[in-house]
N, C-alpha and C positions, 0 to 999 in steps of 0.2 A: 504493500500500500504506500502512496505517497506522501511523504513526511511535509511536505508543504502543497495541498494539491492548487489550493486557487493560485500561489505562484506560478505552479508547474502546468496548470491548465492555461493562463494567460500566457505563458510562454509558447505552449504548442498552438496558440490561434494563433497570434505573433508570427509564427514558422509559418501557418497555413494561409495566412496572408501572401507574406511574401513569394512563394509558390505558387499562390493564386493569379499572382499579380505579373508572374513572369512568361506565363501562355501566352501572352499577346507580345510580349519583346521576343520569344521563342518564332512565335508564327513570322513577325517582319524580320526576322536575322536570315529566314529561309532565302529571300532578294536580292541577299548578300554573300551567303557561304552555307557549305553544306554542312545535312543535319550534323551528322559525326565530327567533323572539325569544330563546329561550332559548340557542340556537346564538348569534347574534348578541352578545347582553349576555354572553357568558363569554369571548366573544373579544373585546372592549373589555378587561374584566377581566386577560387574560391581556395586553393592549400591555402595559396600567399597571405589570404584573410583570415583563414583558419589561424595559421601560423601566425599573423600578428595578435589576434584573441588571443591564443594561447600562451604568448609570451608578455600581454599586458595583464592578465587574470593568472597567472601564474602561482602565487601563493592560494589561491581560491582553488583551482583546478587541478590541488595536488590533495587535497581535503573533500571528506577525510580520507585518511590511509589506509589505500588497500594493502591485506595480507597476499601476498605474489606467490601465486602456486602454480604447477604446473603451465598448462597452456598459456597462465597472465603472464607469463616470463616473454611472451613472444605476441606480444600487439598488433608484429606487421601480417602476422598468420592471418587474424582475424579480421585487421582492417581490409587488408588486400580480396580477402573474403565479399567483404558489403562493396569493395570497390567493385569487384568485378559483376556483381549484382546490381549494383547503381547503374554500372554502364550500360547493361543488357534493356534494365527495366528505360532509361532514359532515353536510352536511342531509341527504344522503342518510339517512347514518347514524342521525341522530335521529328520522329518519320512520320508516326500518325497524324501530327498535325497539319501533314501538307496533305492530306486526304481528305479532312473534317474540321467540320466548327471549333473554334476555341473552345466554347461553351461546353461542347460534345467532349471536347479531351479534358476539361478540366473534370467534369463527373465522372466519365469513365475511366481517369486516374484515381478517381479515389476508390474506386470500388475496390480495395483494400479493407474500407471498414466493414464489407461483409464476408470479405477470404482472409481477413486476421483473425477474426473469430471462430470459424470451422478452423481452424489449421491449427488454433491454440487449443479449442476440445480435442483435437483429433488428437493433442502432443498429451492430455490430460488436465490439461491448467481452466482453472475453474473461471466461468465467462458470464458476469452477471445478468440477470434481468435485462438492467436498465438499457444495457450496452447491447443484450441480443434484440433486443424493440428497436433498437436502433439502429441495426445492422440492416434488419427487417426493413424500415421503413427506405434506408439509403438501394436496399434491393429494388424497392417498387419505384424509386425515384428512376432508378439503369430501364426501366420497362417503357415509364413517360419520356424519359430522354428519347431513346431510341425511335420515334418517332410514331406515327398514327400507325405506320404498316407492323412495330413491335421488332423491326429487323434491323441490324447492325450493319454498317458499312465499313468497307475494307478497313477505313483508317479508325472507326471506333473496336474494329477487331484485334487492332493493334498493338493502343491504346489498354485494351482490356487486359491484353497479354501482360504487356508493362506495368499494369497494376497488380497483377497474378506474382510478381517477379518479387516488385517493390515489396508484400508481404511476407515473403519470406525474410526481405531484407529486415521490416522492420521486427519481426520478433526475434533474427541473430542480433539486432540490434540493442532488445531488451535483455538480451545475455551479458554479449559482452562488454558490455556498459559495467555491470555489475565487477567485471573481472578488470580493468582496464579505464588508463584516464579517459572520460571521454571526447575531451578535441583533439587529446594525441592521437584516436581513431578518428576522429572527423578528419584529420591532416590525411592519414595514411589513405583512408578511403577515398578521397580527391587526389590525390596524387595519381593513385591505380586505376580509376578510373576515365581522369585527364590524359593517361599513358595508354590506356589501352583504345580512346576512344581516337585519339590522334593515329594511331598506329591503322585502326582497321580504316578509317579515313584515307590514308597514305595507298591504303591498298585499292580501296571501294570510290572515290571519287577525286574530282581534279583540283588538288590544295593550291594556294598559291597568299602569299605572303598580304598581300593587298588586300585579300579579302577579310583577314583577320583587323585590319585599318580601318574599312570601311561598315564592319562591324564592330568597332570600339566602343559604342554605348551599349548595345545586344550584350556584350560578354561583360562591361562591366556590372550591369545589374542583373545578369544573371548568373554570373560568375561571384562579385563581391557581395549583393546580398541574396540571393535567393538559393545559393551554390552554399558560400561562405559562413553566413550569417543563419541561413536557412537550415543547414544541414549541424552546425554547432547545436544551434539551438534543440532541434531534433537528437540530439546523443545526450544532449545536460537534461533533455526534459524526461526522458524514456529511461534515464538511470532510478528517479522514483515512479513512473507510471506506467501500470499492464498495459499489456501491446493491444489488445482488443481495445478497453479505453482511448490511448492514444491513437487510435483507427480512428472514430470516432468525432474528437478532436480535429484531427486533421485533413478529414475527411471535407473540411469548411474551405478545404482550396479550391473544387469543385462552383462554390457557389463565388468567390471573390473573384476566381477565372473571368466568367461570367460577368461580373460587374465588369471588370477591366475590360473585358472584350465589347460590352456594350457602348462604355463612355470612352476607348481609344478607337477600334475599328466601328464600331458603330451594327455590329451585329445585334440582332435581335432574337429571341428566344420564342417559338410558339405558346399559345396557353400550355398546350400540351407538355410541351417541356419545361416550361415554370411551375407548374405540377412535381415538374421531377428535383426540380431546383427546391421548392416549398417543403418536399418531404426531407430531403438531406437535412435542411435546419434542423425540422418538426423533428428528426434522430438523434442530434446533438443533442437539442434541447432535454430529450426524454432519458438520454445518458446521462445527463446530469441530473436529474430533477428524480430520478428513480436509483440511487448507489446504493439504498441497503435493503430493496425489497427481492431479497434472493430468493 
């Protein structure tokens, strides 16, 4: 259980915010540079900011002291772990979004908050009430999303995938937090995934220097906060909160996606799919407002 939750709960909107916010600098970077390069260079971007967190919060982010057993002897085991899961679930992300609405990727990324909660009963970890109502309702919201016809399109198939990914990431996440500083894993994890995603880029499409220039604000706010800032935030907050909860939670980048794509590109949402947006809240809200009726 979390030792400070309303901290720990403003901090994971905080994160879902800024992930929300970064669908629409994701979609216009695509004009500029490809998905995986640009996946790649925002997660270098985001060590660098890790890295200076970590070295200004440094007496806080050594507290308190873990006992180092086993596997905590080796941090880049596990970081390089969520990195190489970041990267899979992310590229995914940034493919799908040259397929479908911002709107569309920002929900069907989070549909985590109902594959972290099977995945966590499946593991045995006990999944309350409030949070399984809320899983529930973020389900029926993926139903209105997906349109009148109820059918998924290539790039929300993708999308789906990358969120399928993401949940495994975040409950190794809820591990090894416990064992391990956690922006020394936020660092390690942006590095292997900045590395690996450059790499398959180098392979899979045509890099060129320029393009990395002409995308300078794209990677800086998705690289410095929503990389950096975003994904810190996400290891400090999930060292006190179950993975299912924090599903939950963060599950609200979905609806912020959304806002950003309305008030920057100027997309609009069907009744039908503001339905779907509506119930996402309506799940947050019921997570929280139901924690001890097990």
């Amino acid at each position: 259980m979390p030792t400070h939750p309303l901290r720990t709960n403003l901090l994971m909107l905080a994160g879902a915010m800024l992930w929300g916010g970064s669908f629409v600098v994701q979609r216009l970077s695509l004009a500029t540079i490809g998905p995986l390069a640009y996946t790649g260079g925002r997660f270098l971007v985001g060590a660098l900011v890790v890295a200076l967190i970590r070295q200004w919060f440094k007496p806080a982010a050594r507290a308190p002291a873990l006992r180092v057993t086993g596997d905590a002897r080796h941090p880049w085991l596990a970081g390089g772990l969520l990195g190489a899961l970041v990267s899979v679930s992310i590229g995914a992300q940034q493919i799908g979004l040259g397929y479908t609405k911002v709107a569309n990727a920002g929900f069907i990324s989070s549909m985590y908050v109902v594959i972290v909660p099977v995945l966590s009963a499946a593991l045995g970890q006990r999944v309350r009430l409030g949070t399984a109502l809320g899983a529930l309702c973020a389900t029926a919201g993926l139903y209105f999303l997906s349109g009148e016809q109820g059918s998924l399109s290539y790039g929300d198939g993708v999308e789906l995938f990358g969120a399928a990914v993401i949940s495994v990431h975040m409950i190794l996440t809820a591990a090894f937090t416990q064992r391990h500083d956690p922006l020394h894993l936020a660092f390690i994890q942006c590095i292997v995934c900045g590395a690996l995603c450059l790499g398959a880029a180098s392979l899979y499409e045509t890099v060129h220097l320029e393009d990395f220039a002409r995308s300078a604000f794209a990677l800086f706010y998705g690289g410095a906060l929503s990389v950096g800032i975003g994904y810190a935030i996400q290891m400090v907050a999930q060292r006190e909160a179950v993975p299912s909860h924090a599903a939950v939670i963060f599950s609200m980048e979905g609806v912020f996606a959304a806002l950003a794509a309305w008030i920057v590109l100027g997309e609009t949402l069907s009744w039908h799919a503001r339905g779907g947006c509506a119930l996402v809240v309506i799940g947050c809200i019921v997570s929280q407002l139901m924690p001890a009726r097990d």
